[in-house]
mmCIF file of the N, C-alpha and C atoms, coordinates in Angstrom:
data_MODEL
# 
_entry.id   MODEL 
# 
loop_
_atom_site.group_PDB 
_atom_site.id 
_atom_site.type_symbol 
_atom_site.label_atom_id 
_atom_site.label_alt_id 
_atom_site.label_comp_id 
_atom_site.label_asym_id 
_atom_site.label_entity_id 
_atom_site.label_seq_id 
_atom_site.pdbx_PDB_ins_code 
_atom_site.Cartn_x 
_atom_site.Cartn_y 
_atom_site.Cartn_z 
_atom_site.occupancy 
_atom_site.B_iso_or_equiv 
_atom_site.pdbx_formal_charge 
_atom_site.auth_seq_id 
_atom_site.auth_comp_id 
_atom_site.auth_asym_id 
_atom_site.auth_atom_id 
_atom_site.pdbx_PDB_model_num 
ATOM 1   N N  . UNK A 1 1  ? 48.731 -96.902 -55.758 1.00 0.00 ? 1  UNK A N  1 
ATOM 2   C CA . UNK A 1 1  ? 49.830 -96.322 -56.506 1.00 0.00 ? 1  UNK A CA 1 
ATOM 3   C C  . UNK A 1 1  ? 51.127 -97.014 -56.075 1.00 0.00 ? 1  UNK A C  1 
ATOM 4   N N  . UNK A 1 2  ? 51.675 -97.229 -57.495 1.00 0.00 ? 2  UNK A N  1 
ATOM 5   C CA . UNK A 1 2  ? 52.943 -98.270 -56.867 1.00 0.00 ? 2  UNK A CA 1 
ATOM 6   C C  . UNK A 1 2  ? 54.112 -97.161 -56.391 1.00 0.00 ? 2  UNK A C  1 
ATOM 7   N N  . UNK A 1 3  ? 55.070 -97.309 -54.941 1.00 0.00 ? 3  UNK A N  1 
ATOM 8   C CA . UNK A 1 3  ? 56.030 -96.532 -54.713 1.00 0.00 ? 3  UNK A CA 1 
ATOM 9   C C  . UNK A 1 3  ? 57.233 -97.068 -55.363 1.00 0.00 ? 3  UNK A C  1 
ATOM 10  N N  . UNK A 1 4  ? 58.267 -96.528 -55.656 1.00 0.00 ? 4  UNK A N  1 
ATOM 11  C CA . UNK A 1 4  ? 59.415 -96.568 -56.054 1.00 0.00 ? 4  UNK A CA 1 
ATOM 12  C C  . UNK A 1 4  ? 60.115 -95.954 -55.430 1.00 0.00 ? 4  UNK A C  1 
ATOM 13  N N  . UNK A 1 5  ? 61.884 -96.754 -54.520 1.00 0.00 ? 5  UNK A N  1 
ATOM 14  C CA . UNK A 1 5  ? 62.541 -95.859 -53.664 1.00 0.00 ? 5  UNK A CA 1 
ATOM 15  C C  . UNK A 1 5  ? 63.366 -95.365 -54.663 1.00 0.00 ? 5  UNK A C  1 
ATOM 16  N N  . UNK A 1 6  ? 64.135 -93.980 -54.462 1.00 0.00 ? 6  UNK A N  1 
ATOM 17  C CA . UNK A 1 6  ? 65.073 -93.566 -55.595 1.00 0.00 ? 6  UNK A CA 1 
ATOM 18  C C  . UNK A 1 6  ? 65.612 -92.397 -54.502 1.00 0.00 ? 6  UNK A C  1 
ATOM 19  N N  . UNK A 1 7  ? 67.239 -91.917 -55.219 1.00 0.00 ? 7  UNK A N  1 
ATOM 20  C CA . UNK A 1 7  ? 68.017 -91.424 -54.670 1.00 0.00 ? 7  UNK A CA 1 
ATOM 21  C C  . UNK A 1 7  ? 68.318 -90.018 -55.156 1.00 0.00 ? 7  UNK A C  1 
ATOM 22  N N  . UNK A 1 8  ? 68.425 -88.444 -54.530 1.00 0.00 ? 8  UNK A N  1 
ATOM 23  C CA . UNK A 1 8  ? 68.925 -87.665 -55.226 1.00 0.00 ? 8  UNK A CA 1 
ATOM 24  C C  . UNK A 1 8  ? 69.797 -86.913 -54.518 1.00 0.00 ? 8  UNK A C  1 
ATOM 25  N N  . UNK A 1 9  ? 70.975 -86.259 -55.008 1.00 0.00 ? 9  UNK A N  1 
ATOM 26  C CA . UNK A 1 9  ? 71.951 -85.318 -54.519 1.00 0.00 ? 9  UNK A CA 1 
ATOM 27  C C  . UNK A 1 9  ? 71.454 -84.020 -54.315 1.00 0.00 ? 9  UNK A C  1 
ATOM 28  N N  . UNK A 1 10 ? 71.233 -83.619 -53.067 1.00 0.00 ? 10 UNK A N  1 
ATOM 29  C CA . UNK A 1 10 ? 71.322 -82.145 -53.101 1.00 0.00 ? 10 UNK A CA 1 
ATOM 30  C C  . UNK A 1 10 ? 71.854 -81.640 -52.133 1.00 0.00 ? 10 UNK A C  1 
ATOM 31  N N  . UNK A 1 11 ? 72.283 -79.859 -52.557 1.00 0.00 ? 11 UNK A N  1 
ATOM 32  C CA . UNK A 1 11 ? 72.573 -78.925 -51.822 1.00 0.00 ? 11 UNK A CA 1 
ATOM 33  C C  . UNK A 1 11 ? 72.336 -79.531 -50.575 1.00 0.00 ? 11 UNK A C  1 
ATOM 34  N N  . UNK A 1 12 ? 73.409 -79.398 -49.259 1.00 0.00 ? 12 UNK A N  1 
ATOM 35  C CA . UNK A 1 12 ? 73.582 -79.762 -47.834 1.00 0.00 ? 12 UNK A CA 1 
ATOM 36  C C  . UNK A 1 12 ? 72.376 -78.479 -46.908 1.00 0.00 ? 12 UNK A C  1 
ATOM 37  N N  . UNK A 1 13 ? 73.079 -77.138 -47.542 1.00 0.00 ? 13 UNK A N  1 
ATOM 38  C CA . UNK A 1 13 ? 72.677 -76.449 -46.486 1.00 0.00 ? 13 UNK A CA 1 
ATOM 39  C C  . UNK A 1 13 ? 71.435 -75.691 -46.971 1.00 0.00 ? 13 UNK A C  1 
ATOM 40  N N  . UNK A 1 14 ? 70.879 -75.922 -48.646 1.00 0.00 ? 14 UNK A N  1 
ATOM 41  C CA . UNK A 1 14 ? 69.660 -75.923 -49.026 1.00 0.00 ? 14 UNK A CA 1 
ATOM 42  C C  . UNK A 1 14 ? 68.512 -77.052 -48.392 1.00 0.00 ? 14 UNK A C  1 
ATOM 43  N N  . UNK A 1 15 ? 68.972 -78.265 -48.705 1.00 0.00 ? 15 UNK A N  1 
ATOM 44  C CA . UNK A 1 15 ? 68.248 -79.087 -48.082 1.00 0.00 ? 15 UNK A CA 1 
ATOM 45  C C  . UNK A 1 15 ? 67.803 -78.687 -46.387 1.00 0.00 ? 15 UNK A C  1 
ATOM 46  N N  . UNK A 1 16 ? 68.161 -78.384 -45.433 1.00 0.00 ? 16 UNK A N  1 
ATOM 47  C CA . UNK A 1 16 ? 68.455 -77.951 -44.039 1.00 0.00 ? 16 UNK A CA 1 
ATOM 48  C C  . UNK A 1 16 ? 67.298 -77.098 -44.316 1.00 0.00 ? 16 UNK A C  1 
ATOM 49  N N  . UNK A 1 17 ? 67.547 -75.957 -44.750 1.00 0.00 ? 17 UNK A N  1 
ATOM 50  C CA . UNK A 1 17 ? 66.645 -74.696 -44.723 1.00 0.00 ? 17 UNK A CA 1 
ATOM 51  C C  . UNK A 1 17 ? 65.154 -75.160 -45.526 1.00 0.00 ? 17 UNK A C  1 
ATOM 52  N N  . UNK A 1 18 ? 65.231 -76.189 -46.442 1.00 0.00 ? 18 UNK A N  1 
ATOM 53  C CA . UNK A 1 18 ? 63.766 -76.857 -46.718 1.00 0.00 ? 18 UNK A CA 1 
ATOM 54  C C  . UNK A 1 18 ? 63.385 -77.682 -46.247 1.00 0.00 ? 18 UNK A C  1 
ATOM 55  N N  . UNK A 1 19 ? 63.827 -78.523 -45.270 1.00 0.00 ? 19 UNK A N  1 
ATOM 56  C CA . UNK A 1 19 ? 63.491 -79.597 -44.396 1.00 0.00 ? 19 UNK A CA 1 
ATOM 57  C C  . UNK A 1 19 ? 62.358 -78.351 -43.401 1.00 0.00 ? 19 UNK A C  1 
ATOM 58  N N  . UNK A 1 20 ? 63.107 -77.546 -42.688 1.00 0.00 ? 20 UNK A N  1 
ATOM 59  C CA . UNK A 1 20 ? 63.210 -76.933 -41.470 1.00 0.00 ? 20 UNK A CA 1 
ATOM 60  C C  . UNK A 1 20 ? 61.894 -76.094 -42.348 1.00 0.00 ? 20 UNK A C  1 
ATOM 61  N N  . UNK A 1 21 ? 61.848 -75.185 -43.406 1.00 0.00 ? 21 UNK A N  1 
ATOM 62  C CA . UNK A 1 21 ? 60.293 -74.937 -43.918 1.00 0.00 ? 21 UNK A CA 1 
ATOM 63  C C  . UNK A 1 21 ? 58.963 -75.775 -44.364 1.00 0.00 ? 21 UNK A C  1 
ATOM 64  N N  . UNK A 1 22 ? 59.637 -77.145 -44.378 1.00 0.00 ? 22 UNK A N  1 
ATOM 65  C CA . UNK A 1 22 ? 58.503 -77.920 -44.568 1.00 0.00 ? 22 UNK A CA 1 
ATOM 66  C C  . UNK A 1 22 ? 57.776 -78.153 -43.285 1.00 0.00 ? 22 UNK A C  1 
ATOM 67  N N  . UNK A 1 23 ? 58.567 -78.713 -42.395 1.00 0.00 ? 23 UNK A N  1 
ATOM 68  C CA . UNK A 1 23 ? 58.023 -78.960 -40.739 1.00 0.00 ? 23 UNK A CA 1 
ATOM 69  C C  . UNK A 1 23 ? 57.487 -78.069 -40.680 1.00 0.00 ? 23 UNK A C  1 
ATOM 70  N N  . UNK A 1 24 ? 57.595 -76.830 -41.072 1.00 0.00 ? 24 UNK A N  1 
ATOM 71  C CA . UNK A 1 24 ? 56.575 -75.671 -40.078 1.00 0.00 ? 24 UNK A CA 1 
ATOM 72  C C  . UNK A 1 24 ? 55.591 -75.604 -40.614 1.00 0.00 ? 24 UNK A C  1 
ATOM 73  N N  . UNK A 1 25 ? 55.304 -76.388 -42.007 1.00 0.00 ? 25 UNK A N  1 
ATOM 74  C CA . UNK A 1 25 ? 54.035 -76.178 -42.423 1.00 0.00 ? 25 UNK A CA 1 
ATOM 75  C C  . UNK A 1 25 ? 53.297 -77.972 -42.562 1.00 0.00 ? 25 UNK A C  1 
ATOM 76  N N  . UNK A 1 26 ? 54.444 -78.650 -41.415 1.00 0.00 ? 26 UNK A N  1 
ATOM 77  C CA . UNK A 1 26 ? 53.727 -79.935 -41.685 1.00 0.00 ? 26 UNK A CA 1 
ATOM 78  C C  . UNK A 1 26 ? 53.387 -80.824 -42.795 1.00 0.00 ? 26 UNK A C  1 
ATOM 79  N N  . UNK A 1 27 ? 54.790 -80.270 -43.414 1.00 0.00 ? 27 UNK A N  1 
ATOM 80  C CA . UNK A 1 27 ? 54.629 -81.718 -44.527 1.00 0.00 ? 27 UNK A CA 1 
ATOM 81  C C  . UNK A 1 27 ? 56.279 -81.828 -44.333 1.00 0.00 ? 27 UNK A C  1 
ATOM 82  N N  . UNK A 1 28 ? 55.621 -83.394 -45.097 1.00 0.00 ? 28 UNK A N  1 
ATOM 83  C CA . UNK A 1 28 ? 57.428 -84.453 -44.815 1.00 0.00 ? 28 UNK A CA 1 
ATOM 84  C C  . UNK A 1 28 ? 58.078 -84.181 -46.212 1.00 0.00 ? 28 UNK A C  1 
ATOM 85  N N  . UNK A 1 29 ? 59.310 -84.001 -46.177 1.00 0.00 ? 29 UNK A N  1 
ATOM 86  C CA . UNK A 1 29 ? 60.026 -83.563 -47.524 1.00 0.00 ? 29 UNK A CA 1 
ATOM 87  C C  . UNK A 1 29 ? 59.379 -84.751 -48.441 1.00 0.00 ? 29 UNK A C  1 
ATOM 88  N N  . UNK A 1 30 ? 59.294 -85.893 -48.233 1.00 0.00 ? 30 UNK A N  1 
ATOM 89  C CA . UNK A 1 30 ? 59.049 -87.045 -48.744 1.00 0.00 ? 30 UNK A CA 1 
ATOM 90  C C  . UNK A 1 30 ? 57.229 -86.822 -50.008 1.00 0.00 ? 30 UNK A C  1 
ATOM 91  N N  . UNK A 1 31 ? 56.432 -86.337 -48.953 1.00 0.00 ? 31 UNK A N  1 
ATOM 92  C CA . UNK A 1 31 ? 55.309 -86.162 -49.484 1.00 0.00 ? 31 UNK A CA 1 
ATOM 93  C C  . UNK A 1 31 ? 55.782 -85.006 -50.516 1.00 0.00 ? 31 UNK A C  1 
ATOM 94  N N  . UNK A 1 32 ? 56.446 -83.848 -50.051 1.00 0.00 ? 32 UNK A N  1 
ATOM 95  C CA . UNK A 1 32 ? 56.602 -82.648 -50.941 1.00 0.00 ? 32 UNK A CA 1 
ATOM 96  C C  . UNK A 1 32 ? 57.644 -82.663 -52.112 1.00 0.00 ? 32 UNK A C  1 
ATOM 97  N N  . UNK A 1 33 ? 58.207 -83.961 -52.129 1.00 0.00 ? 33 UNK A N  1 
ATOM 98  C CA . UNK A 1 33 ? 59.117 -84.260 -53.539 1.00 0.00 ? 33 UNK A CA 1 
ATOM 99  C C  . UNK A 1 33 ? 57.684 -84.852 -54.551 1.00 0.00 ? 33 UNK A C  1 
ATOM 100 N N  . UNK A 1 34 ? 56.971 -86.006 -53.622 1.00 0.00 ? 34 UNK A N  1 
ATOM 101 C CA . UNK A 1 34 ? 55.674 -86.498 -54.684 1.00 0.00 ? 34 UNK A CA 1 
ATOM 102 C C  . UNK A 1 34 ? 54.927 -86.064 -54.947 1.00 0.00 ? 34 UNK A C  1 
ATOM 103 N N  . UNK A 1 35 ? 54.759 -84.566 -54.325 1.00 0.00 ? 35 UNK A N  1 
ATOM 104 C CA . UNK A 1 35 ? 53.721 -83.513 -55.209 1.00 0.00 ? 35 UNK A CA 1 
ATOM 105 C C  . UNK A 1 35 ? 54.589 -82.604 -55.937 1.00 0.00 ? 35 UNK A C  1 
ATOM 106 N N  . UNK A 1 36 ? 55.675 -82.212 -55.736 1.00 0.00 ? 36 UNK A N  1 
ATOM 107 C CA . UNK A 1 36 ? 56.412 -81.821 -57.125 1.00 0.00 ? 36 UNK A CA 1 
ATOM 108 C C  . UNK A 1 36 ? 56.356 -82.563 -58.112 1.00 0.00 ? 36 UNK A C  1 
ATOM 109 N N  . UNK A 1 37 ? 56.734 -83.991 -58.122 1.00 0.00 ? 37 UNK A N  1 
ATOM 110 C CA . UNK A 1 37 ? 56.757 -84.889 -59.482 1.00 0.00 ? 37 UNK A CA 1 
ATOM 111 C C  . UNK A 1 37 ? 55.273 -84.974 -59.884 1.00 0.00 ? 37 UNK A C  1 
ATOM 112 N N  . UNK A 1 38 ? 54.188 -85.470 -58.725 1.00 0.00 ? 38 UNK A N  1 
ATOM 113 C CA . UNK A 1 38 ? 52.814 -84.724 -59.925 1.00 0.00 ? 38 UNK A CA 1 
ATOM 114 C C  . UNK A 1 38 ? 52.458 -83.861 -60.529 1.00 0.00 ? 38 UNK A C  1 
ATOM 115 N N  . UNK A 1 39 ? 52.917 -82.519 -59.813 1.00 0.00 ? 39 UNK A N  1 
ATOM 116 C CA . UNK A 1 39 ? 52.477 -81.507 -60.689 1.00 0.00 ? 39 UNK A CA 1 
ATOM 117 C C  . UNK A 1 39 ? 52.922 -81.096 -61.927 1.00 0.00 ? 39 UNK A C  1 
ATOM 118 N N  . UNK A 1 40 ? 54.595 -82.041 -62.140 1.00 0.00 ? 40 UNK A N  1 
ATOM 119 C CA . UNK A 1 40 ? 55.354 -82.322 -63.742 1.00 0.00 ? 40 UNK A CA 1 
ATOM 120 C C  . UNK A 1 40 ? 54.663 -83.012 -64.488 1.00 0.00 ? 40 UNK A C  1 
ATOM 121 N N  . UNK A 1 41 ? 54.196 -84.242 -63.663 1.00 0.00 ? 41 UNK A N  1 
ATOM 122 C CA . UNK A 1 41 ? 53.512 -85.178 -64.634 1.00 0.00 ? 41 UNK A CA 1 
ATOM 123 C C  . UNK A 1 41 ? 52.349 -84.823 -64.628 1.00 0.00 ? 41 UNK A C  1 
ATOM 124 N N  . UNK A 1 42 ? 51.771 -83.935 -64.153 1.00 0.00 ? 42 UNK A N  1 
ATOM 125 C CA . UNK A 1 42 ? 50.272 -83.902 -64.525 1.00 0.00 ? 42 UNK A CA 1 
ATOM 126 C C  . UNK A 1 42 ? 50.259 -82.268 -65.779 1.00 0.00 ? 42 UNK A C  1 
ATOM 127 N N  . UNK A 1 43 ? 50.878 -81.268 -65.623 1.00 0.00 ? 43 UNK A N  1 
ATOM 128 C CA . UNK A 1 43 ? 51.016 -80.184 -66.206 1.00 0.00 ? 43 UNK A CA 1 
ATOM 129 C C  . UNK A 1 43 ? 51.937 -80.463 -67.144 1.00 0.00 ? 43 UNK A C  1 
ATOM 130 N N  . UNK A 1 44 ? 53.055 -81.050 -67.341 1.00 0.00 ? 44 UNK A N  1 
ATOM 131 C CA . UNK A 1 44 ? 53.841 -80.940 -67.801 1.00 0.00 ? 44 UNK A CA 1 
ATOM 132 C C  . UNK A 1 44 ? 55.176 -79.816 -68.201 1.00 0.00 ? 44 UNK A C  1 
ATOM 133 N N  . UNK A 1 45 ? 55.164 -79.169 -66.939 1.00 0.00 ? 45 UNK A N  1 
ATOM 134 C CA . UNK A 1 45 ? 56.116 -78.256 -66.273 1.00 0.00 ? 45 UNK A CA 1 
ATOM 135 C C  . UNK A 1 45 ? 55.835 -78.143 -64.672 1.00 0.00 ? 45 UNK A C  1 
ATOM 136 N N  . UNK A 1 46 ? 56.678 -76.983 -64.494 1.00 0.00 ? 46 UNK A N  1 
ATOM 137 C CA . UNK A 1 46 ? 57.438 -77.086 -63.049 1.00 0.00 ? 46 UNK A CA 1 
ATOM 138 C C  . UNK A 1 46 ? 56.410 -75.899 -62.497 1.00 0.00 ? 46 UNK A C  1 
ATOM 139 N N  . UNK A 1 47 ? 56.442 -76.011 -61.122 1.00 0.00 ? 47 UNK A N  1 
ATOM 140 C CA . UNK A 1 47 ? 55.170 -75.468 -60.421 1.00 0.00 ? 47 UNK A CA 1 
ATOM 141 C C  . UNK A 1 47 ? 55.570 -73.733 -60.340 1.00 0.00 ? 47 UNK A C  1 
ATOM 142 N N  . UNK A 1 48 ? 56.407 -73.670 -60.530 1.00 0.00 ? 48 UNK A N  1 
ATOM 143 C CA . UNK A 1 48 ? 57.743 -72.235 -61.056 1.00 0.00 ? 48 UNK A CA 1 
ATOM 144 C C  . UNK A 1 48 ? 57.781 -71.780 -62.115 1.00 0.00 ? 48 UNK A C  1 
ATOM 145 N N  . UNK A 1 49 ? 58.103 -70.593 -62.185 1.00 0.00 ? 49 UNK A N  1 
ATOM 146 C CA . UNK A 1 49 ? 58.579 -70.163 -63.552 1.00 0.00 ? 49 UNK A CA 1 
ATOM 147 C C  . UNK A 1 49 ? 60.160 -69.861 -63.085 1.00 0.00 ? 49 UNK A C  1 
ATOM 148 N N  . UNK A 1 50 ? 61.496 -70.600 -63.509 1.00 0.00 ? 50 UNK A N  1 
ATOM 149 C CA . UNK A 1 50 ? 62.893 -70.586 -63.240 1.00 0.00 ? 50 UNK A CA 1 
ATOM 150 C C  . UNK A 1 50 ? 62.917 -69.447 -63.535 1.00 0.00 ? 50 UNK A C  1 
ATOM 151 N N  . UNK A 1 51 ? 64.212 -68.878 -62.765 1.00 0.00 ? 51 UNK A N  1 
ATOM 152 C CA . UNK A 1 51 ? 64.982 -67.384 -63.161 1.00 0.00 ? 51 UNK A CA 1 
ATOM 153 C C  . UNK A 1 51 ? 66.105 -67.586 -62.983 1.00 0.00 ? 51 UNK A C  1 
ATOM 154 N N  . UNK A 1 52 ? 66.384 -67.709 -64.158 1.00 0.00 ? 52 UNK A N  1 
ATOM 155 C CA . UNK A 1 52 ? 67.763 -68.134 -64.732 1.00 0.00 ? 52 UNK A CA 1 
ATOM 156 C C  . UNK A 1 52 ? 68.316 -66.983 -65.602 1.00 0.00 ? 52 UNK A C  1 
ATOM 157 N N  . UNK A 1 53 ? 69.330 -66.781 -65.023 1.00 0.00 ? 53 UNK A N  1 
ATOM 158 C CA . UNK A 1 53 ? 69.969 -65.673 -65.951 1.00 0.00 ? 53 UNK A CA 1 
ATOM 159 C C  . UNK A 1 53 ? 70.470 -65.906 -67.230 1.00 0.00 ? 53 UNK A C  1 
ATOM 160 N N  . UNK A 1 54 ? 70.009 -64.656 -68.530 1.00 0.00 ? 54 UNK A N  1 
ATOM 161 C CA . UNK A 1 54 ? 70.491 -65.177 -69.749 1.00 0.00 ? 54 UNK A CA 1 
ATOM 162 C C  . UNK A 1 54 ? 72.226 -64.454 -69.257 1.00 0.00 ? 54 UNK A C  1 
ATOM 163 N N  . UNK A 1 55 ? 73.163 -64.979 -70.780 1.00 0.00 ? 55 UNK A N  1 
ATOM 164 C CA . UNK A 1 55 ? 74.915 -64.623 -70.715 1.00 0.00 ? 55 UNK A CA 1 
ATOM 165 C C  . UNK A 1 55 ? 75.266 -63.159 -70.964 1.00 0.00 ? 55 UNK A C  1 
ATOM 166 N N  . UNK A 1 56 ? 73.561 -62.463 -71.199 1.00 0.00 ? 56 UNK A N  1 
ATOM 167 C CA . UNK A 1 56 ? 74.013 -61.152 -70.833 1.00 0.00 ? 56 UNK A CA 1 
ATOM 168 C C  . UNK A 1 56 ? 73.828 -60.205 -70.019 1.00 0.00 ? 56 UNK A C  1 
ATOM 169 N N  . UNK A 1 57 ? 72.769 -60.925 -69.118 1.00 0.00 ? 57 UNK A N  1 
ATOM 170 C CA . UNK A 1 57 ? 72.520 -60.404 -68.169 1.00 0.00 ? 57 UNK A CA 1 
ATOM 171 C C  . UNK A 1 57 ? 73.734 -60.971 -66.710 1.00 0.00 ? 57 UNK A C  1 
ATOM 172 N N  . UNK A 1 58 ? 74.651 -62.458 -66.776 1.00 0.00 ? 58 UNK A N  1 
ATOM 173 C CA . UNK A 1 58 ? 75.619 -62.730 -66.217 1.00 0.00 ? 58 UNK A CA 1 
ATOM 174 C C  . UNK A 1 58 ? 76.408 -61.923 -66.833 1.00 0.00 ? 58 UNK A C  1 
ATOM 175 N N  . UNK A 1 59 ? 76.939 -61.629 -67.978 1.00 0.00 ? 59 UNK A N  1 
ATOM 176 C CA . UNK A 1 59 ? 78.364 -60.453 -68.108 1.00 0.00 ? 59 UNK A CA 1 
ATOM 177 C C  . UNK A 1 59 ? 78.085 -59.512 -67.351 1.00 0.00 ? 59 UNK A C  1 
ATOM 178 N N  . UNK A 1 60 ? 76.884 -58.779 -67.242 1.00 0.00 ? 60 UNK A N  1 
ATOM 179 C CA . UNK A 1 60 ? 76.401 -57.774 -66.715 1.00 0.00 ? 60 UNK A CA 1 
ATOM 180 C C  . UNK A 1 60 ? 76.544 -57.924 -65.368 1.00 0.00 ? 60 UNK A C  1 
ATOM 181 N N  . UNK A 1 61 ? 76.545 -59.136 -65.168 1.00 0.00 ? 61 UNK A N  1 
ATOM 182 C CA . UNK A 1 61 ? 76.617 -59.063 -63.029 1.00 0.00 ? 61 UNK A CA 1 
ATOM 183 C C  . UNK A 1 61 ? 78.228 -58.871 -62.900 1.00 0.00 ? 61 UNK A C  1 
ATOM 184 N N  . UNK A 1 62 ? 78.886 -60.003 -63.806 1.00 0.00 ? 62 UNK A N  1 
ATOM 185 C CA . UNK A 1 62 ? 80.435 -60.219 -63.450 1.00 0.00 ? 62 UNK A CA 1 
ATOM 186 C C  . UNK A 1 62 ? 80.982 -58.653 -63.698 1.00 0.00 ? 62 UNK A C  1 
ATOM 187 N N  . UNK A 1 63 ? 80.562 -57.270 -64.777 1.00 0.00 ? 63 UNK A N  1 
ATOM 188 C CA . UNK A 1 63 ? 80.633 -56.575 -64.751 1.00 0.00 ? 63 UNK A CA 1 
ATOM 189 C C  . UNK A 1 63 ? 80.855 -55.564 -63.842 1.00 0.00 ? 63 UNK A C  1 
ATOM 190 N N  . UNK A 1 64 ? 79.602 -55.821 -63.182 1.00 0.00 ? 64 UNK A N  1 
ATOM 191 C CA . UNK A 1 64 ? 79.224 -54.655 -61.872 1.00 0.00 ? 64 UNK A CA 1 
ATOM 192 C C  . UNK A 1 64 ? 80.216 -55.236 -60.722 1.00 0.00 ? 64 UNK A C  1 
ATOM 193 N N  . UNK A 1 65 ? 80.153 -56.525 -60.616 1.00 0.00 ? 65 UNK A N  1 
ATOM 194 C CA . UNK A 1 65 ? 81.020 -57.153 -59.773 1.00 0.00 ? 65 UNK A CA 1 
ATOM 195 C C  . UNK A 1 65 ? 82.566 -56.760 -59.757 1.00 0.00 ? 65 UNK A C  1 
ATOM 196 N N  . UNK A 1 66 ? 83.287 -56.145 -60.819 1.00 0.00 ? 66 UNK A N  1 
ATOM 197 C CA . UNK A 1 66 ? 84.232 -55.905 -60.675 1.00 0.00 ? 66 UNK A CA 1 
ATOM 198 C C  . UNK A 1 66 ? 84.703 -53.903 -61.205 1.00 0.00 ? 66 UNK A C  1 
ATOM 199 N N  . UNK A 1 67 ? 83.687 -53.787 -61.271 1.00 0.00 ? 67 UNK A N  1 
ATOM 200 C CA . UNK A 1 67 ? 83.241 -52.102 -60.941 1.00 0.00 ? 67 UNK A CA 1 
ATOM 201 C C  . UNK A 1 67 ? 83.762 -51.918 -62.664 1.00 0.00 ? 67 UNK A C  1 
ATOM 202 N N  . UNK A 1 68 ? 83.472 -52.112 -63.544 1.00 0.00 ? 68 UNK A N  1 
ATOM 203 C CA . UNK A 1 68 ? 83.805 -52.181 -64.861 1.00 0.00 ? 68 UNK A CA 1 
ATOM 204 C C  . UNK A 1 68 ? 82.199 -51.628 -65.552 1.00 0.00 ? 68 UNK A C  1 
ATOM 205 N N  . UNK A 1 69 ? 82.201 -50.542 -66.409 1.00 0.00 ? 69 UNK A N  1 
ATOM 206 C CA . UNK A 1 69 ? 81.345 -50.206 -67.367 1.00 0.00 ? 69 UNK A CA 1 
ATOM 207 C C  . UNK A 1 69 ? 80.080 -49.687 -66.307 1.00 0.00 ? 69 UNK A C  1 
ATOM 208 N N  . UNK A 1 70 ? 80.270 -48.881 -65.305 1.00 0.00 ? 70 UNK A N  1 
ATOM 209 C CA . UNK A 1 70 ? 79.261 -48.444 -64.061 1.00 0.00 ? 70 UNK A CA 1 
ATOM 210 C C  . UNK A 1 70 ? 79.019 -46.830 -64.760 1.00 0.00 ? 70 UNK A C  1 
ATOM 211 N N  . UNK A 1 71 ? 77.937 -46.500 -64.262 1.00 0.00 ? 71 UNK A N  1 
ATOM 212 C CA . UNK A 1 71 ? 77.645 -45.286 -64.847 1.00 0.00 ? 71 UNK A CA 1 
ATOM 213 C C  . UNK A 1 71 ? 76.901 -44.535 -63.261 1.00 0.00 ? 71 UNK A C  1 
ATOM 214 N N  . UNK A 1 72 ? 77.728 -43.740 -63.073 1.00 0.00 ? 72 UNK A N  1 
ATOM 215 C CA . UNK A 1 72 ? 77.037 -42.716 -61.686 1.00 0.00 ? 72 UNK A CA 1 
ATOM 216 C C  . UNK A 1 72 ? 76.279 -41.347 -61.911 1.00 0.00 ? 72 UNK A C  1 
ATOM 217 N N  . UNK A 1 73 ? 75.387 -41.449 -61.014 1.00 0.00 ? 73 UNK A N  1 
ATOM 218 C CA . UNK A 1 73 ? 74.132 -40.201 -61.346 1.00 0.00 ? 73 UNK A CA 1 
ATOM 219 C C  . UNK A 1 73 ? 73.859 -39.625 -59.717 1.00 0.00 ? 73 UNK A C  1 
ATOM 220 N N  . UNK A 1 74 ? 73.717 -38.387 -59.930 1.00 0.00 ? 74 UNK A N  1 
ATOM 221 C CA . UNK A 1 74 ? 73.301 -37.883 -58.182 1.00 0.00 ? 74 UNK A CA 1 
ATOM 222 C C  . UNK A 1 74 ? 71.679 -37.442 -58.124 1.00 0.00 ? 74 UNK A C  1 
ATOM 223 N N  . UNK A 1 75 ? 71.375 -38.009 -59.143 1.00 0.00 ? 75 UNK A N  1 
ATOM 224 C CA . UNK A 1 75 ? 69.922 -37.532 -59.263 1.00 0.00 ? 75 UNK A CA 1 
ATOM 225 C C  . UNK A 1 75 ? 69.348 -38.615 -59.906 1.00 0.00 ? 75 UNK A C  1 
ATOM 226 N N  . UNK A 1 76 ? 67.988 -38.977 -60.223 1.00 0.00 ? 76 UNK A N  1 
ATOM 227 C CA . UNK A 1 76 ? 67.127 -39.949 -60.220 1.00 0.00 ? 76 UNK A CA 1 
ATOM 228 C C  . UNK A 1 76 ? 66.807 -39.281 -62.029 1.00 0.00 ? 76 UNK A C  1 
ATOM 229 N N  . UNK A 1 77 ? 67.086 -37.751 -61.571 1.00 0.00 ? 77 UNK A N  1 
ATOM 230 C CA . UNK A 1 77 ? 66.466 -37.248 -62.916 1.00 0.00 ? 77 UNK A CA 1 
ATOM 231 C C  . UNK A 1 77 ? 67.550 -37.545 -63.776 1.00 0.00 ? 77 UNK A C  1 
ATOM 232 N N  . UNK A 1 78 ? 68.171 -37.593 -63.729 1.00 0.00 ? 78 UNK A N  1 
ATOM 233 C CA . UNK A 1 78 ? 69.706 -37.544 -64.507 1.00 0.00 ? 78 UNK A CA 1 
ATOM 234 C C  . UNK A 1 78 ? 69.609 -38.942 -65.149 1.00 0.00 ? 78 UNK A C  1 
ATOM 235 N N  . UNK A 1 79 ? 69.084 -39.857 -65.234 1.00 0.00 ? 79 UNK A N  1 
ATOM 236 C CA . UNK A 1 79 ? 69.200 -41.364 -65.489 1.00 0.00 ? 79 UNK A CA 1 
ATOM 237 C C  . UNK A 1 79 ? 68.594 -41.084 -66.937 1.00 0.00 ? 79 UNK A C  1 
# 
């Protein structure tokens, strides 16, 4: 299999915390980027299902985030 070197930007202190989980399970980030890209090219998606927020479920955070449209209950039954 022919290698190809190539370059990517990422997250500083993401990268850190996946370096540091790969070692503990003994693989080199290196091997674990080339089994991500097989499992794209062989499936033709991502080994994940993303959770990505839709724009109404973000209004809904920026919402709560700023205590706007909150609804309070003292009971579980009350909901």
């Amino acid at each position: 299999m022919e290698k190809e070197k190539t370059t990517f930007r990422l997250d500083a202190a993401a990268r850190r915390k996946a370096y540091e989980g790969l070692y503990q399970i003994d693989i080199k980030p290196n091997d674990a980027v080339n089994m991500f890209m097989h499992y794209i090219a062989t499936f033709g998606e991502l080994p994940f299902k993303p959770n990505i927020p839709n724009k109404e479920t973000l209004e809904t955070f920026k919402k709560t985030d700023e205590d706007q449209d909150l609804t309070h209950h003292n009971r579980v039954s009350d909901i």
